[in-house]
Each structure stands twice: as C-alpha cells, then as structure tokens.
C-alpha positions as CSV (number, residue, x, y, z in Angstrom):
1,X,6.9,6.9,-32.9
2,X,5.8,3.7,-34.3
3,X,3.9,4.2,-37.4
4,X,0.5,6.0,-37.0
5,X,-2.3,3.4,-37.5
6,X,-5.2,5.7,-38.4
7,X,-5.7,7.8,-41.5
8,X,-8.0,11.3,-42.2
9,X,-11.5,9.4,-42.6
10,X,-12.2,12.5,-45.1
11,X,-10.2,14.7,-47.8
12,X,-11.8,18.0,-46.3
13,X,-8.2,19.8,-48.1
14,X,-6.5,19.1,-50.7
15,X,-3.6,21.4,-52.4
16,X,-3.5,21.5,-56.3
17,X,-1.0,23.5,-56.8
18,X,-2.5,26.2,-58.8
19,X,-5.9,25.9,-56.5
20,X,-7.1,24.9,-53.1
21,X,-10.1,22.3,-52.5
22,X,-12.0,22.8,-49.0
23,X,-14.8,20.8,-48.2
24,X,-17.4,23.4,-47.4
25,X,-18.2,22.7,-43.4
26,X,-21.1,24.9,-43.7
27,X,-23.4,21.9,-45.9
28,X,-22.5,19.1,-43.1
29,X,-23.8,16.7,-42.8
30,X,-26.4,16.9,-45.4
31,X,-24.3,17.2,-48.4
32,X,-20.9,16.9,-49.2
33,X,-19.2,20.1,-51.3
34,X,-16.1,21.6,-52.2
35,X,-15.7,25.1,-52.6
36,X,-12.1,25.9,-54.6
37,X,-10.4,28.8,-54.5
38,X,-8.1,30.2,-56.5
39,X,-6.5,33.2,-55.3
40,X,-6.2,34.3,-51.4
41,X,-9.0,36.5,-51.6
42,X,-11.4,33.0,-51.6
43,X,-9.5,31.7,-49.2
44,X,-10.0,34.5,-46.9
45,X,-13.8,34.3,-47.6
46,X,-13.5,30.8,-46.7
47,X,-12.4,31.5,-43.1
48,X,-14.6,34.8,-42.5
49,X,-17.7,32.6,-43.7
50,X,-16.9,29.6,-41.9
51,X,-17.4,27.1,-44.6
52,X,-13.5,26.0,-42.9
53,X,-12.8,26.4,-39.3
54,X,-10.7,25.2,-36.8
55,X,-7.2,26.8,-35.9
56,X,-5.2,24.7,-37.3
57,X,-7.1,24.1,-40.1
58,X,-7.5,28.1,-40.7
59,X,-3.5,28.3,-40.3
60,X,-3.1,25.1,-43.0
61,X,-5.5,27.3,-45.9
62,X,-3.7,30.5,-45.1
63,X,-0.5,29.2,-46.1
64,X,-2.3,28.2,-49.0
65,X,-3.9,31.5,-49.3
66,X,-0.2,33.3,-49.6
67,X,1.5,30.3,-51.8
68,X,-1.5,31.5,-54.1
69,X,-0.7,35.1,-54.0
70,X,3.1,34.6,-54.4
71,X,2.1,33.7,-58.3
72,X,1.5,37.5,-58.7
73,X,4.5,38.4,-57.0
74,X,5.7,39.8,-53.4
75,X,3.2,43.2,-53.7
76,X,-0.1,40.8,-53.6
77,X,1.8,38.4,-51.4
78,X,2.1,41.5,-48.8
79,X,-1.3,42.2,-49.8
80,X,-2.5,38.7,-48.9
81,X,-1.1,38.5,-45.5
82,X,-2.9,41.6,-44.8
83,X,-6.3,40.0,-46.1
84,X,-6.5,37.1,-44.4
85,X,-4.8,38.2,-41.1
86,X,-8.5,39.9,-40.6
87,X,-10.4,37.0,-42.0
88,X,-10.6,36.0,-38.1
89,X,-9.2,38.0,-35.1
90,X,-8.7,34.9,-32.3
91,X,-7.3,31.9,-33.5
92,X,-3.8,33.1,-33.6
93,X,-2.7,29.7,-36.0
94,X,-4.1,32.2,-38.8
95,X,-1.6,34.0,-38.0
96,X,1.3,31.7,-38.0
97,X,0.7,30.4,-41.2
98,X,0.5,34.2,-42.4
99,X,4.1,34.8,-41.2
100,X,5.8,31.7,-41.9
101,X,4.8,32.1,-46.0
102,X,6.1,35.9,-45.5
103,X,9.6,34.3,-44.0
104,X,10.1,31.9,-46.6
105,X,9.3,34.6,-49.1
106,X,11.8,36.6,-47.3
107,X,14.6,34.1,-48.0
108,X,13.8,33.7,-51.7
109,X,14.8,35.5,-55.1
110,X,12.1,36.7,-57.6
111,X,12.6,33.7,-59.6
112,X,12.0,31.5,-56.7
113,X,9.3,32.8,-54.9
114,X,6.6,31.0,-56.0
115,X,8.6,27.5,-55.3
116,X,9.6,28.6,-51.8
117,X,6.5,29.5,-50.7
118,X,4.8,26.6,-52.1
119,X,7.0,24.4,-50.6
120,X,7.0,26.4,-47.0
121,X,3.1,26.2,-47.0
122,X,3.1,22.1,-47.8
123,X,5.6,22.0,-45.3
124,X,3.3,24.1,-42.8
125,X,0.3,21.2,-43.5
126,X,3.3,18.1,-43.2
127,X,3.9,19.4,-39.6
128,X,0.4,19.7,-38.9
129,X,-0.6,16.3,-39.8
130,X,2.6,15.1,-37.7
131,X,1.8,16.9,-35.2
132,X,-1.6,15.6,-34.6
133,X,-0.5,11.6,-34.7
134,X,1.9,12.9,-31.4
135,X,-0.9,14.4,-29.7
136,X,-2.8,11.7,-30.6
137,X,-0.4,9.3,-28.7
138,X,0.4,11.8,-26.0
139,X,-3.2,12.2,-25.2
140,X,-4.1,8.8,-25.5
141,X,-1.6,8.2,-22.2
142,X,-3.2,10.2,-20.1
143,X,-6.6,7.8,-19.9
144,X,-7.6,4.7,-18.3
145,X,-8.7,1.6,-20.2
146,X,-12.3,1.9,-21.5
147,X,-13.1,5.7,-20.8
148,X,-15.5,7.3,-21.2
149,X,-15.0,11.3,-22.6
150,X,-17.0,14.0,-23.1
151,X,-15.9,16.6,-25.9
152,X,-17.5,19.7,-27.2
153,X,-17.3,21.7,-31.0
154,X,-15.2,20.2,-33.2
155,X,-11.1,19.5,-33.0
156,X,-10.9,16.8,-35.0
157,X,-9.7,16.5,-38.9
158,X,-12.1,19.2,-39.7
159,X,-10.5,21.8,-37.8
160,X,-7.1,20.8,-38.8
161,X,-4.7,19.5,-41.6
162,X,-4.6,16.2,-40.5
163,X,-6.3,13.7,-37.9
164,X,-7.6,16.2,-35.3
165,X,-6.5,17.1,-32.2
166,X,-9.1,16.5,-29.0
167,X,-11.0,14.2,-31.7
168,X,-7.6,12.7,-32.9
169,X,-6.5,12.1,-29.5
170,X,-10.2,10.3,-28.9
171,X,-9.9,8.8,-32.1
172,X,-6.5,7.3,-31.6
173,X,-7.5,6.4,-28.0
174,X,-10.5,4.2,-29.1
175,X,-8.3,2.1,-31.6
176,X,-5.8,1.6,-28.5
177,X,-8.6,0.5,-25.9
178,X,-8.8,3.3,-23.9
179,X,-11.6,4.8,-24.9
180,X,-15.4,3.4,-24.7
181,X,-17.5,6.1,-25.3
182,X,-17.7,9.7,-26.7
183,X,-20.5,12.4,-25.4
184,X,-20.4,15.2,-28.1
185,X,-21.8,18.4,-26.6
186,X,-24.2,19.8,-29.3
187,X,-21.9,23.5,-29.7
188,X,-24.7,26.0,-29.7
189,X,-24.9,28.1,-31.9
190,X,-23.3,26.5,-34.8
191,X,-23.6,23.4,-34.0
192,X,-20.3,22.3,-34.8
193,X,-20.4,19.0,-32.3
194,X,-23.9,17.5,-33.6
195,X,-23.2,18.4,-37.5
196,X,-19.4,17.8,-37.6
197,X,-17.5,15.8,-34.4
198,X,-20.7,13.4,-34.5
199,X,-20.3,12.8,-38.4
200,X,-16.1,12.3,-37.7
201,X,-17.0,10.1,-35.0
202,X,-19.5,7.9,-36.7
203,X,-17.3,8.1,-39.9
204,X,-14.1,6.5,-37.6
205,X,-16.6,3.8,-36.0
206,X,-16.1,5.1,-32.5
207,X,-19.3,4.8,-30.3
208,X,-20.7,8.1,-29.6
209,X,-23.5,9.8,-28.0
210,X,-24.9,13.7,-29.0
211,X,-26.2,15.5,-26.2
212,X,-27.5,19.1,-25.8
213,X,-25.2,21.9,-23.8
214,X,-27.3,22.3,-21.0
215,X,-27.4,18.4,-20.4
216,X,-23.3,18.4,-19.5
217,X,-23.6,18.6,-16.0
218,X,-26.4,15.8,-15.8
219,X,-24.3,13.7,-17.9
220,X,-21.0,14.2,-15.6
221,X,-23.2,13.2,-12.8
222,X,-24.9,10.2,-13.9
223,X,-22.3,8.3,-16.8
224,X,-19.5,7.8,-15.4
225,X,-17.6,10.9,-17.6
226,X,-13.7,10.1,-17.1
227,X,-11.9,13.5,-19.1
228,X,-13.3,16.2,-20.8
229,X,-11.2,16.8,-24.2
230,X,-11.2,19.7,-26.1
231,X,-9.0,22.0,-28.2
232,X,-8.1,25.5,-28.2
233,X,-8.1,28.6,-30.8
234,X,-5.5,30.6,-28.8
235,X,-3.3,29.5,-25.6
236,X,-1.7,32.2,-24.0
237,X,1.4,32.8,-22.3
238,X,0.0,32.0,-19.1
239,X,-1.6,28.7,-19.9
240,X,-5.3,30.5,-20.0
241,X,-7.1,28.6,-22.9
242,X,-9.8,30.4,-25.4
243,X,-11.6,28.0,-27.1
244,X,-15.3,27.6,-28.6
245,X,-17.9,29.3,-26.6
246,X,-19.2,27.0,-23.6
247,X,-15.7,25.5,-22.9
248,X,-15.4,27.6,-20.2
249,X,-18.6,26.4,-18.4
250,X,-17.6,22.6,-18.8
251,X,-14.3,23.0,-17.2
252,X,-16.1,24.7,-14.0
253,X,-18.5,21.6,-14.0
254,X,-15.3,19.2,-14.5
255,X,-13.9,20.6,-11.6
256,X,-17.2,20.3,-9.9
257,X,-17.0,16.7,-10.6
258,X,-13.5,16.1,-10.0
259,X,-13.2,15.1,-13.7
260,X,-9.6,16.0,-15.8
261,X,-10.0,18.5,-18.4
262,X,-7.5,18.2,-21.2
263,X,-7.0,20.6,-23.6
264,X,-5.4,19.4,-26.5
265,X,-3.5,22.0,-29.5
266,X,-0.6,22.2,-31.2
267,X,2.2,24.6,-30.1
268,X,1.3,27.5,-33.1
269,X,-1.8,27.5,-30.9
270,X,0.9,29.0,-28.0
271,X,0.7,32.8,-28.0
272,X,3.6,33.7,-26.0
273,X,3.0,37.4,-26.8
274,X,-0.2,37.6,-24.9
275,X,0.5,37.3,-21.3
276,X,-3.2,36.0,-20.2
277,X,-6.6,35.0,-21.6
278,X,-8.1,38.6,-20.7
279,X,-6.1,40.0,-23.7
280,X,-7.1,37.3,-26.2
281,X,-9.7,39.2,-28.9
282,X,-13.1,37.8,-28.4
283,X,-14.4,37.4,-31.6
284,X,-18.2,38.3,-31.9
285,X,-20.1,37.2,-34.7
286,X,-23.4,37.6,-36.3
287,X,-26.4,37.5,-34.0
288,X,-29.0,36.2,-36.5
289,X,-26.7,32.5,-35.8
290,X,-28.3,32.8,-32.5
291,X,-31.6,33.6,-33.9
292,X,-31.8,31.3,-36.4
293,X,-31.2,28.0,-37.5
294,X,-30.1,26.9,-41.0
295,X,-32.6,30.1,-42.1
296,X,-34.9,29.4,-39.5
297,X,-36.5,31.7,-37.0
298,X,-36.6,30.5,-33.3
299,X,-36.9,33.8,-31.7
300,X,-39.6,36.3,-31.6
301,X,-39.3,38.6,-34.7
302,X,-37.1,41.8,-33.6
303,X,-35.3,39.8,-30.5
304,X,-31.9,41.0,-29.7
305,X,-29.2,38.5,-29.2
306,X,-25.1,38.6,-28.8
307,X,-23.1,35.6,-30.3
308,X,-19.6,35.6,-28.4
309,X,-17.5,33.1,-30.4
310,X,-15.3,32.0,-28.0
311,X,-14.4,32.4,-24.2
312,X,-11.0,31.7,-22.3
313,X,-10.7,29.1,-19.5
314,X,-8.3,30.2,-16.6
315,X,-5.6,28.1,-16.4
316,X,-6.1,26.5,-12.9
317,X,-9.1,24.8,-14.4
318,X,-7.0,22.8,-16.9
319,X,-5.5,19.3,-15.8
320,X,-3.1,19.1,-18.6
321,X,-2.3,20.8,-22.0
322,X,-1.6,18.6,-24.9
323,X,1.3,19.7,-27.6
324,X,2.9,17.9,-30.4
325,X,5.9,19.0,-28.5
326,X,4.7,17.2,-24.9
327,X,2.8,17.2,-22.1
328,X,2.2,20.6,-20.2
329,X,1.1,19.6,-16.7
330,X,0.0,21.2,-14.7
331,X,-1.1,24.2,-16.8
332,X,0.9,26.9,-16.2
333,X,3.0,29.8,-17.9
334,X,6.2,28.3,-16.5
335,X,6.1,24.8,-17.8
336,X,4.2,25.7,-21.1
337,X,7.2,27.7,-21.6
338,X,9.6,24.6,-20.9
339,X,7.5,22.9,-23.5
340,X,7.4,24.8,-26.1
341,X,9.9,27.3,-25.5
C-alpha cells in the first residue's frame, strides 16, 4: 500500500509511558479535555463512563490499562484483566486487548515484564492504526465516484487508535473523489453522530450534513444516498453485526431502498466463539441518558425508559464486511472465516 495520505485530525490518545492521555469524549464538542490515568483502575472508569468509546478504541486503552498494571507486577496485572474485562460486556475488542497483554506477560520473566507488555500494548495500537489506512483503502473501492453516504454514531478516530474505520473509510474516500457528501445520523441517545462524527468530519474538511434518526428513511428516498457505512462492536461467527443502537433499523431501510450497507471493523472485532448475533450480550445502560440530555429533563418527571446500547443486524442485510485483512462479501460465516481465519 502506497503511503497513507491522511493523518488523525486529533490526538484523542496518547501513551506516556508511565500514564495514559484520553481525550474525554464526554465534553465534545464544547470543550476539549484530557482525562489521564494512571493505573488500570482509571482506565476502566474511562470505558464504563464513556468519556472513550468505540471498540477499537476501548481495545487500544485496555492494553494500556494492563501495560500499567504490569509496573506492580503479574498479581495486579491478573487483577487488571479482570477489571476492565467488566468495564463493558459487548465490544469484544476489550477483550482482545485484555488477552493479548496477558500473552505477552505469559512469555516474559519478572525482570521483563513491564517491557514486554509495554511493548505488546504499543504494538496492539501500531496494528490498529495500520489497520484502519487498509480498510480505509479497501472501503474506498467499493464506491462510485462522487457518493453520496449516510453513516450513523461514530467509527471514526474517536472510536479507534488511529484514522477510523466507517469514518476512515469516508474520510479516505473523499480525498480520492469518491465521496461527495456525508449524512450523519444524529445517534440517539448519546448523540455520538451530531457531537463527535460531525466534529471529525468538519475537522477533515469533508462536506457533511447532521440529520435526526427518524429522518433516515426520508433522506434515502429523496438524496440520492449511495452506501450506508458504519462499524461494528462485535461480529460474530456467522457474519450477524452488533453495533450502536439504530443500526439495525437503517439496514432494513437500505435494503428497502436497494442501497449497500457496509459495515466496516477490524478483524479483533470477529468473534468466532459466538456462533450468531442472538448470543452477543446486549449491553443496557442507564435510562436517565434517555431521559435526559446533558442534565436536562425531556421527559415527564417519574417516566420510565430502557436504553439498549446496541442491537445486531442479521447478516443477510449486510452487502459487504470490511477488514484490515479484506473484503468479506457477501456476509456470511463461511467467507468471514476465509478472511480472517
């Protein structure tokens, strides 16, 4: 791959050896913060309180989180893993980045722990960034000149170490031609495509558009929407795709339409060990997000209200899956397997 023409338009992460910097997502856009943490105890409040989300992103600080606990040795390093493995239940990236610092940790002496899982977790955010510039290019060939695409939360460099991943792949696609236009779906409740895609998007220079959830389906209609992109928190074996609540609903209307829908996530978003979507842990969070808004009631006092996180697309609603290891098309169990083994 020729080199990659496009750079992380923010430092949202940034390892110091002895501490980790995270832009704190939560503020966005109205202020820019970092939160630092020094120990994988902050890191795991990090996650849980979503001032970092995204799974790669969340697999990227985890590593982090255990090359932070390996300074205290392998009991708070076991300790760790178990911390931030229930930080959050679905985005199964968490998890790899758990397991990869407790492999290298595996391999080393007392002496060298702290070194070898330092260096594993660095390496865990190198391939991440790599791996977004491929999917960038990979997903870029699958439009026509001039696009127009309609995305929804946020999988750009926010939700990983690097570029992004549906939002890289836009990104990457607009400095190539093929993209015209971007339509970010709002991402009720927590607004994660008005506060964060819209302020990556406007930050690159690419041309986009906020509109509301419920305006999707007037929007495919009426302008000319050629691919829905998004990402994914947890693939599984089958090629069913969980991702942020609402995904689900805009790949029913894409079909609708007769409009791709591409999902694009690295291969630690592959969970081979859960056979379909309908085991994938639904991760249910507070409901005062739904009744509220940065503090704000917008629901009659003593309203009930459920805030699922995330919901799972069946695989026979997904044109093509996009990996920094290829191209899964169509989406199913068989070829993702091929893929990424």
């Amino acid at each position: 791959m020729k080199p990659f023409p496009l750079k992380d338009p923010i430092a949202h992460i940034t390892w110091k050896g002895d501490r980790l910097l995270m832009l704190d997502q939560r503020l966005l856009p109205r202020r820019i913060h970092y939160l630092t943490c020094r120990n994988a105890g902050a890191v795991a409040r990090a996650i849980r309180c979503m001032a970092l989300r995204g799974a790669p992103l969340i697999g990227v600080a985890a590593a982090y989180g255990m090359a932070l606990a390996a300074r205290c040795g392998r009991r708070e390093l076991a300790r760790a893993g178990r911390i931030l493995r229930r930080a959050r239940p679905t985005a199964v990236n968490l998890m790899h980045g758990v397991d990869a610092m407790l492999a290298a940790a595996a391999l080393a002496s007392e002496q060298d722990l702290v070194r070898r899982v330092t260096r594993a977790a660095e390496a865990f955010h190198r391939e991440d960034i790599a791996g977004n510039q491929r999917m960038a290019v990979l997903g870029a060939s699958l439009l026509r000149r001039g696009s127009r695409v309609m995305t929804h939360c946020n999988a750009g460099a926010l939700a990983t170490g690097g570029l992004g991943t549906a939002v890289g792949v836009i990104r990457y696609a607009h400095h190539v031609g093929k993209v015209s236009e971007v339509f970010s779906c709002e991402t009720r409740p927590y607004l994660q495509g008005s506060r964060l895609t819209m302020w990556e998007l406007m930050q690159g220079g690419v041309p986009a558009t906020l509109i509301t959830d419920n305006m999707a389906a007037h929007v495919m209609k009426t302008c000319g929407i050629d691919a829905v992109i998004v990402g994914a928190d947890r693939i599984a074996a089958n090629a069913d795709v969980c991702n942020k609540i609402g995904t689900y609903g805009l790949a029913i209307l894409a079909r609708h339409h007769g409009i791709p829908f591409f999902v694009v996530a690295p291969a630690t978003t592959v969970d081979m060990t859960t056979p379909d979507g309908s085991r994938i842990p639904i991760e249910e969070r507070s409901s005062d997000e739904v009744l509220r808004i940065f503090g704000h009631p917008i629901a009659p006092v003593g309203a009930r209200a459920r805030h699922f996180a995330f919901d799972v697309t069946p695989h026979d609603l997904v044109t093509a899956i996009v990996t920094d290891r290829g191209i899964v098309r169509p989406a199913q169990g068989r070829n993702l397997k091929k893929v990424v083994g």
